[in-house]
BATIDREN-779936 format. One line per 5 residues: number of its first residue (from 1); their letters; for each residue x, y, z of N, C-alpha, C. Coordinates in steps of 0.05 Angstrom, whole numbers, padded with zeros to 5 digits. Example, Ala and Ser with C-alpha at 12.3 -4.5 7.8 and 13.67 -1.06 7.14 Angstrom:
% BATIDREN-779936
1	AS	00264/-00114/00156/00246/-00090/00156/00264/-00066/00156 | 00257/-00045/00142/00273/-00021/00143/00258/00001/00157
//
This chain:
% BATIDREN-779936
1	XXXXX	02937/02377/03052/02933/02396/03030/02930/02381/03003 | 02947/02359/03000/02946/02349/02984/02929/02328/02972 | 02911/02322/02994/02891/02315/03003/02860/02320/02990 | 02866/02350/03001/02836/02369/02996/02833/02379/02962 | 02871/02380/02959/02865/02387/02919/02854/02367/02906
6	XXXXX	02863/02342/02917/02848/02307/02894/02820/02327/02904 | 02809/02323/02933/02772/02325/02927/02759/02339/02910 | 02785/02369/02906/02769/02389/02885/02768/02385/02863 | 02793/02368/02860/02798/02358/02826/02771/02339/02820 | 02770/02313/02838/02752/02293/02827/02717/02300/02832
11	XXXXX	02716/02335/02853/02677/02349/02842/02680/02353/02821 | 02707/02369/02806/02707/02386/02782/02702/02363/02759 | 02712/02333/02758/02708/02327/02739/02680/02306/02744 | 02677/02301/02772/02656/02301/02768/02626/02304/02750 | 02631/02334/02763/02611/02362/02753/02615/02351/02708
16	XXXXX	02640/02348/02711/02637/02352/02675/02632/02331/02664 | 02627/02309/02682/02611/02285/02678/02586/02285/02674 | 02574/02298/02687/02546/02305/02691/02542/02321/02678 | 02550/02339/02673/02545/02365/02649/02546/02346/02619 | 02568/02327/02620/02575/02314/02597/02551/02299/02587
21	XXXXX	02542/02284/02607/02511/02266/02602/02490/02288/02598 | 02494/02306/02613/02466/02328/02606/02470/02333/02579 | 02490/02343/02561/02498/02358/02543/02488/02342/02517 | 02489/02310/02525/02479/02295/02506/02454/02283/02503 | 02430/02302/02509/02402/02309/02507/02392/02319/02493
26	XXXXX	02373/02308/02472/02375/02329/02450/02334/02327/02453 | 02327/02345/02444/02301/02346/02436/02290/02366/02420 | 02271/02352/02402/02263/02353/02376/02233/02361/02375 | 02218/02376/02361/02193/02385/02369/02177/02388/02333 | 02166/02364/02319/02155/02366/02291/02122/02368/02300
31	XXXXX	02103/02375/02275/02079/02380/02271/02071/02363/02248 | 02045/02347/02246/02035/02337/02225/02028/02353/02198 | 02020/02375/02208/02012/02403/02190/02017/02427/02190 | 02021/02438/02190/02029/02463/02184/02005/02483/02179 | 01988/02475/02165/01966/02491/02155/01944/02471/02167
36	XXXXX	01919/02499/02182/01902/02482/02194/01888/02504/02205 | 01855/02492/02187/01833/02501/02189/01820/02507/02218 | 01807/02530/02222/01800/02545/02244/01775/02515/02260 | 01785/02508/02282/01769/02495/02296/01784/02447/02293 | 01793/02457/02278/01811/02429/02266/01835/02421/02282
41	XXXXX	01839/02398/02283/01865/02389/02305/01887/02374/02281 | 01901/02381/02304/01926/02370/02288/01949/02360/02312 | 01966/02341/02311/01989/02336/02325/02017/02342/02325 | 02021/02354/02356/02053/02365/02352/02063/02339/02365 | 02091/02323/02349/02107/02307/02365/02130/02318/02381
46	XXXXX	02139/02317/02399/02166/02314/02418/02177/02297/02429 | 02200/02296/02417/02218/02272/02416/02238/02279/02433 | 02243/02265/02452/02277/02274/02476/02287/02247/02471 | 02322/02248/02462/02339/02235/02468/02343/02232/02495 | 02356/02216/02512/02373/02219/02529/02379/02191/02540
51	XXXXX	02403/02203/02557/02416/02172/02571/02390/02158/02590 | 02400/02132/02586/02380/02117/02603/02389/02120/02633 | 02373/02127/02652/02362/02130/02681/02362/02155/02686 | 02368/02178/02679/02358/02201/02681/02333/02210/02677 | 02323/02230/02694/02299/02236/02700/02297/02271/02696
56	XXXXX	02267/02269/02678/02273/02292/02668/02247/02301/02668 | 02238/02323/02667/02204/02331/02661/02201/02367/02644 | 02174/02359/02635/02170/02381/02602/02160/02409/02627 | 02178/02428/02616/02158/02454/02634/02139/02465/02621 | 02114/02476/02640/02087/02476/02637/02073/02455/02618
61	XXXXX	02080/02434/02641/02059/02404/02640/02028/02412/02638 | 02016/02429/02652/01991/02424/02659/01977/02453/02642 | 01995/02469/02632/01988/02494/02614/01967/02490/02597 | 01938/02504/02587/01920/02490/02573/01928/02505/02543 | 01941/02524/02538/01948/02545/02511/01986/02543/02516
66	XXXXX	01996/02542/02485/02017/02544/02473/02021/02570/02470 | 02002/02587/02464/02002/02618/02458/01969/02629/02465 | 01971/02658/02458/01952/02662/02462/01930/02664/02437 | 01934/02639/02420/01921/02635/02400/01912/02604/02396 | 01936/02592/02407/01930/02561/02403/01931/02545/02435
71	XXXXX	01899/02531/02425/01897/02516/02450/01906/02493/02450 | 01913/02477/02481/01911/02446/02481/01895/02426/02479 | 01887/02419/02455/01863/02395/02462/01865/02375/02473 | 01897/02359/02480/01892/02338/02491/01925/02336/02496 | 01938/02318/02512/01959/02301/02511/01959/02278/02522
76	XXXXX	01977/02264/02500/01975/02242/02502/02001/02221/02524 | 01987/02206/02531/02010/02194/02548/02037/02193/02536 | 02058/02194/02547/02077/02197/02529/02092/02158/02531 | 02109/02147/02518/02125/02122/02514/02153/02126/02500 | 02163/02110/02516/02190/02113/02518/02209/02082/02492
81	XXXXX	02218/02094/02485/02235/02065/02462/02265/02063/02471 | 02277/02050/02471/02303/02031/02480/02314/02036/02464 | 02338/02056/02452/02356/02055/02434/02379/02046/02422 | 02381/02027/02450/02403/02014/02453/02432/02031/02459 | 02454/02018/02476/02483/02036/02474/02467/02061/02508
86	XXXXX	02450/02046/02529/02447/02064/02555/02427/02090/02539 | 02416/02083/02520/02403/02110/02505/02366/02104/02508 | 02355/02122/02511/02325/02121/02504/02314/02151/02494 | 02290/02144/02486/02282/02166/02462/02251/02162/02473 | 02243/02186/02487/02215/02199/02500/02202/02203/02478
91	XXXXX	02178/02191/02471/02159/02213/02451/02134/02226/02473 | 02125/02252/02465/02105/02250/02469/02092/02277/02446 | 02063/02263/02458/02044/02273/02427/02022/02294/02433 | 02022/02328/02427/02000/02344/02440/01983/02345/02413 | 01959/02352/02424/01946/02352/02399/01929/02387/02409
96	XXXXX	01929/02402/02386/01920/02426/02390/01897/02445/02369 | 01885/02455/02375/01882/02466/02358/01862/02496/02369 | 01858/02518/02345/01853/02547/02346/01825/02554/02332 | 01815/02569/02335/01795/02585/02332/01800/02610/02319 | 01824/02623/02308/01828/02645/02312/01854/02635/02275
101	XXXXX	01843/02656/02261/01859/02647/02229/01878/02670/02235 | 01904/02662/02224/01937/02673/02226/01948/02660/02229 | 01975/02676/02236/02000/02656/02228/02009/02663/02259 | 02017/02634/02280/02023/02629/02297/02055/02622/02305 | 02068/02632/02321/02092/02607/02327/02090/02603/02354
106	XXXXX	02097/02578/02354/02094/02559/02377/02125/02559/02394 | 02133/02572/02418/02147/02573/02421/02165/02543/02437 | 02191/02543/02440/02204/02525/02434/02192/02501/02457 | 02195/02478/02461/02177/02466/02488/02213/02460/02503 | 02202/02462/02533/02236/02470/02547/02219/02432/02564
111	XXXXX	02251/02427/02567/02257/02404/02584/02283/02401/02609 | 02269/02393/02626/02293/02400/02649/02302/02375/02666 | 02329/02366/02654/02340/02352/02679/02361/02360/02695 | 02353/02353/02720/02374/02368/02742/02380/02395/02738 | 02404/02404/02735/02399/02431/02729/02394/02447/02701
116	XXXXX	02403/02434/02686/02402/02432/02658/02373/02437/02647 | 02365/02453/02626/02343/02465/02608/02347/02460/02585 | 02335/02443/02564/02341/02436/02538/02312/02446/02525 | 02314/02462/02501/02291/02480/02488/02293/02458/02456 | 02270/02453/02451/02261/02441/02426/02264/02468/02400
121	XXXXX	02272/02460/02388/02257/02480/02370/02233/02492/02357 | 02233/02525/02346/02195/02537/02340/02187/02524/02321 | 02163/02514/02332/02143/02514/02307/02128/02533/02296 | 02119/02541/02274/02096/02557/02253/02074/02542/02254 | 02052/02549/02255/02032/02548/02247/02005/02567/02236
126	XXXXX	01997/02566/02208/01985/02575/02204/01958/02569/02208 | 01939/02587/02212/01901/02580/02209/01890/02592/02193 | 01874/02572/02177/01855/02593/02160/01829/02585/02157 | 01819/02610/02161/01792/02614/02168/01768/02591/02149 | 01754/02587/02161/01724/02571/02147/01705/02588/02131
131	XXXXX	01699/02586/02097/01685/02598/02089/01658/02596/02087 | 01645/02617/02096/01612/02610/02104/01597/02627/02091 | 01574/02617/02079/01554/02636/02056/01545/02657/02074 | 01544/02682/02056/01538/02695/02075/01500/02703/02071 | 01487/02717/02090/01454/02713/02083/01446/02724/02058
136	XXXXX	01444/02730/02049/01435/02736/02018/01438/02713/01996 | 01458/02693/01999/01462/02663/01984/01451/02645/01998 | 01433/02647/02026/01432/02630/02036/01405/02616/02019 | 01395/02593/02011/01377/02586/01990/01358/02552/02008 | 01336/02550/02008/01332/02519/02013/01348/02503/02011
141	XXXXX	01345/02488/02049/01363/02470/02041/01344/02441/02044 | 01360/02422/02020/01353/02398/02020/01364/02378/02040 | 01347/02362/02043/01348/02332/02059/01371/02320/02058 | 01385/02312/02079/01409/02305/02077/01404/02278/02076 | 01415/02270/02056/01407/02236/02047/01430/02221/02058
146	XXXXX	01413/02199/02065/01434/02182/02088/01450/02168/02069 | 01478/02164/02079/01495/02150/02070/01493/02123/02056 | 01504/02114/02038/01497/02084/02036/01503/02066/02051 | 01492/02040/02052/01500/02022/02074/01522/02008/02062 | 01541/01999/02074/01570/01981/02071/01566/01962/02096
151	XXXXX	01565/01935/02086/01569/01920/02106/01595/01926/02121 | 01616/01934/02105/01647/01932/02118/01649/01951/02142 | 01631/01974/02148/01633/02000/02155/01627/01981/02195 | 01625/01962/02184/01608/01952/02217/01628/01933/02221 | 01650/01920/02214/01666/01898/02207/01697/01911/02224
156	XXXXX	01715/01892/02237/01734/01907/02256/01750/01911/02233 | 01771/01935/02231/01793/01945/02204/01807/01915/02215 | 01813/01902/02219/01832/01876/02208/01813/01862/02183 | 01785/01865/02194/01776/01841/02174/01778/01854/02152 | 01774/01881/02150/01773/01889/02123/01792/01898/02107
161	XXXXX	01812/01897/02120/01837/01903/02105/01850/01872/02098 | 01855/01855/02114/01861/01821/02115/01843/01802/02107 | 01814/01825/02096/01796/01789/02090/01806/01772/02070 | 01828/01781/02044/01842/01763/02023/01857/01742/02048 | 01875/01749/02069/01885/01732/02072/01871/01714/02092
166	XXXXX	01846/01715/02105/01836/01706/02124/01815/01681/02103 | 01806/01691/02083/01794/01672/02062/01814/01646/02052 | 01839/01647/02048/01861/01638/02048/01872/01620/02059 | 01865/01634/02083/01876/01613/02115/01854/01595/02121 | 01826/01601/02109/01804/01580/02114/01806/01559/02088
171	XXXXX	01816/01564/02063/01814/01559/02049/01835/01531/02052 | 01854/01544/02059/01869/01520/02069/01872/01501/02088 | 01864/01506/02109/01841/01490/02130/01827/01468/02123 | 01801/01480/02091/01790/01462/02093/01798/01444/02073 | 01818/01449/02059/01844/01425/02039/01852/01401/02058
176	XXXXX	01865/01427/02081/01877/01399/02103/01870/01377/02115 | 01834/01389/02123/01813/01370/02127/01803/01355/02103 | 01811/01363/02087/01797/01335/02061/01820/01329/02052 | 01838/01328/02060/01859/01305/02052/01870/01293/02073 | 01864/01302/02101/01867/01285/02129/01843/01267/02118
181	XXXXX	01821/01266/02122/01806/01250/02122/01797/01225/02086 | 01808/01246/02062/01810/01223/02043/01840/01205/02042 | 01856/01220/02049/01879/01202/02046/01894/01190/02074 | 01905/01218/02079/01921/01202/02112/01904/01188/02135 | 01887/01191/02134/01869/01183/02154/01875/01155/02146
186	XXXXX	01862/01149/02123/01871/01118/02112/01892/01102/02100 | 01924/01117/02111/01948/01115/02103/01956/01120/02076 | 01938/01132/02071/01951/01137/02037/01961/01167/02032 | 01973/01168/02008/01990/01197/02012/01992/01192/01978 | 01967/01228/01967/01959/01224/01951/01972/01228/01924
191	XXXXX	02006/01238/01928/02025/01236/01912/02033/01207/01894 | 02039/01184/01918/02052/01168/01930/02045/01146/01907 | 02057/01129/01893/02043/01100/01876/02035/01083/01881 | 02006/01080/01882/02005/01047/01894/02017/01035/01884 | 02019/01012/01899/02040/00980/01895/02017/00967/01890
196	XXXXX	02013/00958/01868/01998/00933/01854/01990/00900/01873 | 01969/00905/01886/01968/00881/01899/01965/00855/01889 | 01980/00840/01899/01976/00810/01884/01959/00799/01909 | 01941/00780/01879/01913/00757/01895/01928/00746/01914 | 01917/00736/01938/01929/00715/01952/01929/00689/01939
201	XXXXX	01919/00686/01921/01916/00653/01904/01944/00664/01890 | 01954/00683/01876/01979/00683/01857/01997/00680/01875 | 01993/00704/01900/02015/00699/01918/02032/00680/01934 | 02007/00663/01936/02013/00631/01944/02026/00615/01927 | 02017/00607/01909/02027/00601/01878/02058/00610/01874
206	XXXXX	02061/00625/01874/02090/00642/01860/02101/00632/01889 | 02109/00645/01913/02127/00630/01939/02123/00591/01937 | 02104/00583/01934/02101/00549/01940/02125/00544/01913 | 02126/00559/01882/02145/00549/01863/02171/00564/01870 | 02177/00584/01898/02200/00584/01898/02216/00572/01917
211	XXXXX	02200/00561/01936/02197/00547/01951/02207/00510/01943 | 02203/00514/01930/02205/00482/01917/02236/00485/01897 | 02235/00509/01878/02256/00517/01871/02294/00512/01890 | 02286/00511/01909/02311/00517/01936/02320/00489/01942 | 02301/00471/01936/02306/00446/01948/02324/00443/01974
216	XXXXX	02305/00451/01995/02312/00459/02026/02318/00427/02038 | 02295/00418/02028/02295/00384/02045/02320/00369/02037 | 02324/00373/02003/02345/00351/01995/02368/00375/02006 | 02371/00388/02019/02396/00403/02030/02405/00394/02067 | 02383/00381/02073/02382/00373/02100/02371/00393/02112
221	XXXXX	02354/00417/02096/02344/00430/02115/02308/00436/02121 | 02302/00406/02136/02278/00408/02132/02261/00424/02161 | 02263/00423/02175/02256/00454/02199/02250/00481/02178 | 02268/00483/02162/02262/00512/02147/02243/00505/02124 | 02250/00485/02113/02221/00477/02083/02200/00479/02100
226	XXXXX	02196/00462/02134/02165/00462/02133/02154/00493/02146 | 02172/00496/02154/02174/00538/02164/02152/00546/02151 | 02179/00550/02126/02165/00563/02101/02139/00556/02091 | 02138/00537/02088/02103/00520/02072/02090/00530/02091 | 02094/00522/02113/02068/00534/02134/02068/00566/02141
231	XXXXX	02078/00579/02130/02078/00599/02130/02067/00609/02104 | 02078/00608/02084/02055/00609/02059/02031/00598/02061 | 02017/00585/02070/01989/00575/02077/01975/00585/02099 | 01990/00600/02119/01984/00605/02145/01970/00636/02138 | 01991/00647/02111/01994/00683/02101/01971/00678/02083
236	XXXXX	01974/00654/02067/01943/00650/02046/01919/00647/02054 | 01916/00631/02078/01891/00625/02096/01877/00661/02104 | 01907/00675/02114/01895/00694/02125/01891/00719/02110 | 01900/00720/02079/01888/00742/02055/01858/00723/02055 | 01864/00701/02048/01834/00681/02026/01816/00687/02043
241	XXXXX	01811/00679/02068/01789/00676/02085/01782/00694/02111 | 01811/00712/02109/01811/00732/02131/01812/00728/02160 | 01820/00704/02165/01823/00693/02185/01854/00701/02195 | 01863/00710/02228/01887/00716/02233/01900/00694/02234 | 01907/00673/02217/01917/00653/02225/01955/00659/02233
246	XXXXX	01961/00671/02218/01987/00677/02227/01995/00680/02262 | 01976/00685/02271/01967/00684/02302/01958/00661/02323 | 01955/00640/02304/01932/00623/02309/01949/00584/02312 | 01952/00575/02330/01968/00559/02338/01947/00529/02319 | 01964/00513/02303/01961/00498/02286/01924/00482/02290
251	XXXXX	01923/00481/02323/01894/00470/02323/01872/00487/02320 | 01870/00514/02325/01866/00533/02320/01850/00532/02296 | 01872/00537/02275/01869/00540/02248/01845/00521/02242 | 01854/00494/02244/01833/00475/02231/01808/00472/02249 | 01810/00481/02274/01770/00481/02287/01764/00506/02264
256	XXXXX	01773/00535/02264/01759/00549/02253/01756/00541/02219 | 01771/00526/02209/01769/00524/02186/01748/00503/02179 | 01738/00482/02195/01714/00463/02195/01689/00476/02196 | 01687/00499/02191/01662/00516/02197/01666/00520/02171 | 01682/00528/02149/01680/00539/02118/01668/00516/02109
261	XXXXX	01649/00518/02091/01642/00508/02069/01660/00500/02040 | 01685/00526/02043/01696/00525/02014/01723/00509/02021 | 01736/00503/02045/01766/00485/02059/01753/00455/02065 | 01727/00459/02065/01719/00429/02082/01729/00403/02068 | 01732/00398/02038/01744/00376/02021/01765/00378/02017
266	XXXXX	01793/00396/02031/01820/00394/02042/01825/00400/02060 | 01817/00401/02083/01816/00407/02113/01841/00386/02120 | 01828/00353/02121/01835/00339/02123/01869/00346/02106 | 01871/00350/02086/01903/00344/02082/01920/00371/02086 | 01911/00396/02100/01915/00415/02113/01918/00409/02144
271	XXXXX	01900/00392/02157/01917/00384/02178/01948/00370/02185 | 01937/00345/02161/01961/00334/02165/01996/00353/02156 | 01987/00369/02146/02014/00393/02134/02023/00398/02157 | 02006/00403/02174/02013/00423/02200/02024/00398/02223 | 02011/00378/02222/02008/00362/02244/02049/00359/02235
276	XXXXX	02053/00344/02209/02076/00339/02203/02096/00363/02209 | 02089/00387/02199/02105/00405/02219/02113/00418/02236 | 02093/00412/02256/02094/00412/02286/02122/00386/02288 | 02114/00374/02284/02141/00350/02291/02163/00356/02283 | 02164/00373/02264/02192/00373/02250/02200/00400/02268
281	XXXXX	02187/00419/02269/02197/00437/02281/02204/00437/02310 | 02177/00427/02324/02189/00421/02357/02197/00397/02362 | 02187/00376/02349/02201/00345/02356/02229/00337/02348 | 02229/00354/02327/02260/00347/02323/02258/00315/02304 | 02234/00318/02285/02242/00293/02270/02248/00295/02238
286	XXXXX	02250/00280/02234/02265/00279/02201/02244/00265/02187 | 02236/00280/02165/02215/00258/02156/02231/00238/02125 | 02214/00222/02116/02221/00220/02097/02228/00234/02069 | 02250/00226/02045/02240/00256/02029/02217/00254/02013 | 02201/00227/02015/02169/00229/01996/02153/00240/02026
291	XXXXX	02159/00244/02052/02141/00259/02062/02139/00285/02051 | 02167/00293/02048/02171/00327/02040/02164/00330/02019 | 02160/00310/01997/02140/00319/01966/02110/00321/01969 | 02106/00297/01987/02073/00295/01996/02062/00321/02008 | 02082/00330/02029/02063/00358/02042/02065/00381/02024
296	XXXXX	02083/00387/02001/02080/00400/01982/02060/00400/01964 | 02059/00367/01957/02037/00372/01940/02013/00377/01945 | 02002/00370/01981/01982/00376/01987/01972/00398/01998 | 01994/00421/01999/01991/00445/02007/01991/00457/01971 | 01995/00455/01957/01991/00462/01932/01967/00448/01927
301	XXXXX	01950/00435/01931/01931/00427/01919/01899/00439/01952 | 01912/00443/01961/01898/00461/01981/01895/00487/01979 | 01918/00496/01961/01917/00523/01950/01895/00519/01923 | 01897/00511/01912/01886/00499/01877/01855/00499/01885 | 01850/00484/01911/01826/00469/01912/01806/00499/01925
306	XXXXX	01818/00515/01944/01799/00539/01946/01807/00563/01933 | 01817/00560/01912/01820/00582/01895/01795/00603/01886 | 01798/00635/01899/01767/00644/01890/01757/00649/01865 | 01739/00635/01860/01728/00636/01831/01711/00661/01829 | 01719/00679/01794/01713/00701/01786/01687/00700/01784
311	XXXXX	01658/00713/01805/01631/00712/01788/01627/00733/01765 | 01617/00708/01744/01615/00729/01717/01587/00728/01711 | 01588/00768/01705/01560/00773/01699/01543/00764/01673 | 01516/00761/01679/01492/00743/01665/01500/00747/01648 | 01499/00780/01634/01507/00793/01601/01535/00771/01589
316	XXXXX	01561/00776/01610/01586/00761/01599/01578/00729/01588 | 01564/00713/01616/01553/00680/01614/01543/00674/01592 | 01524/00684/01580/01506/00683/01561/01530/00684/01541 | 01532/00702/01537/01560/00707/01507/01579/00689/01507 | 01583/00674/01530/01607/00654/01537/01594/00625/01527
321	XXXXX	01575/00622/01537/01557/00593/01523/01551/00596/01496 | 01549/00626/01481/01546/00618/01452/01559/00625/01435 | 01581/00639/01451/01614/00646/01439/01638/00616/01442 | 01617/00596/01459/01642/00584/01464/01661/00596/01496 | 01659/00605/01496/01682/00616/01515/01676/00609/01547
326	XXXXX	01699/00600/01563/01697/00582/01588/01697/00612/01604 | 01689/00601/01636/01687/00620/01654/01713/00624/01663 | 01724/00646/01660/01751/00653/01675/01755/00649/01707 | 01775/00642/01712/01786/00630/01737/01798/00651/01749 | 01797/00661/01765/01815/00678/01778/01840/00666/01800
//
């Protein structure tokens, strides 16, 4: 017995479960217009709340008249939105319209889940009639002159509503492309300061006097003086003449450098720089300390001796031979 009362108890609340979820269905039934000319369409929306997975459908789906005044012109598929909280919200959209001027009501649109009937509320609508001359005003009629042409009228509605921002987006495009290709392309970055390049003749010059400044050799450290020297001459060779010598193993250097015209009358004391520091560095020898003044001076005077000289134009020459004034050295 006690048994059979739980089953009746837990249909009964069942049942008011289900009634409970039905109960919270709501639907809503608006019009774009209200007022609307004999033969003219207009849209009714209907909107249903309801819990998500319930299944529900509009009565007289396939009805072609609302009344016996207003017809169906069309319906539209209906789509469903996610309201979040187990909730979704049905629209769907009839579009109608009459032939017949007065005042209409549209009676309520009914929806049915399970057992449950939920009624939208009436709409009004009024029609009013189209005014037409009647024959006694009727007068010649003129040529109906064609519209003017608009390029835009043939153009998709994005372009013509978005062409400010689509001009914009090309516009900037083609910035990106002329400053990829005048600046980054060629590492430069057109904010950015250049750094003032120094000649390789100063550059050489300024390291060989700081170089000498350190007095590496009279420190016992001659592996690093001839390092250095041959490395300033190795970095000078390869601004002056463009040659990779920094790359370029000491014999190297001097075959390709017997081909210049402008190294050929210190070649000779450019080898010996190198020959002496090959020894010091892999032989492991100690030179004298007038060796270590000698290869200085002759890497300084190897610098001196192909220094590039400034060509100065005919107009300047001329003014210089009768101004007095010598040809600048670079």
């Amino acid at each position: 017995m006690k048994n059979i009362t739980y089953i009746l108890f837990s249909l009964v609340m069942l049942q008011g479960t289900f009634s409970a979820a039905a109960n919270n269905t709501l639907i809503n039934a608006k019009m774009d217009s209200t007022l609307l000319l004999m033969g003219k369409k207009t849209a009714i929306h209907v909107e249903v709340v309801q819990d998500k997975g319930q299944k529900g459908f509009f009565v007289n789906e396939g009805v072609d008249t609302l009344n016996a005044f207003v017809e169906v012109s069309e319906r539209l598929q209906a789509d469903t939105t996610d309201l979040g909280n187990d909730r979704i919200q049905i629209n769907r959209d009839i579009i109608v319209q009459s032939f017949d001027s007065g005042m209409y009501v549209i009676p309520a649109f009914k929806y049915v889940i399970g057992k449950d009937t939920f009624k939208s509320n009436e709409l009004t609508l009024k029609v009013l009639p189209v005014k037409v001359d009647s024959l006694p005003n009727i007068h010649d009629l003129k040529p109906v002159a064609e519209p003017p042409f608009f390029f835009s009228d043939y153009l998709p509605e994005f372009l013509v509503k978005y062409w400010w921002l689509i001009i914009l987006v090309l516009v900037l495009i083609a910035a990106g492309i002329y400053a990829y290709f005048k600046w980054f392309k060629k590492g430069e970055l057109p904010l950015r300061k250049k750094e003032k390049v120094i000649p390789p003749y100063d550059e050489a010059i300024m390291k060989l006097t700081q170089l000498k400044s350190e007095h590496l050799w009279e420190a016992g450290q001659e592996k690093e003086y001839f390092t250095r020297l041959t490395d300033i001459l190795r970095n000078y060779i390869d601004r002056r003449f463009e040659i990779n010598a920094m790359e370029m193993t000491s014999s190297q250097i001097i075959d390709v450098l017997r081909k210049n015209e402008e190294t050929m009358p210190v070649n000779e004391q450019l080898s010996k720089i190198l020959e002496m520091a090959d020894f010091v560095k892999f032989a492991k020898m100690r030179p004298l300390p007038e060796d270590n003044e000698v290869a200085y001076q002759r890497a300084l005077n190897f610098v001196n001796e192909t220094k590039p000289v400034e060509v100065v134009p005919e107009e300047e020459s001329a003014e210089g031979k009768t101004g007095g004034k010598e040809e600048v050295v670079k």
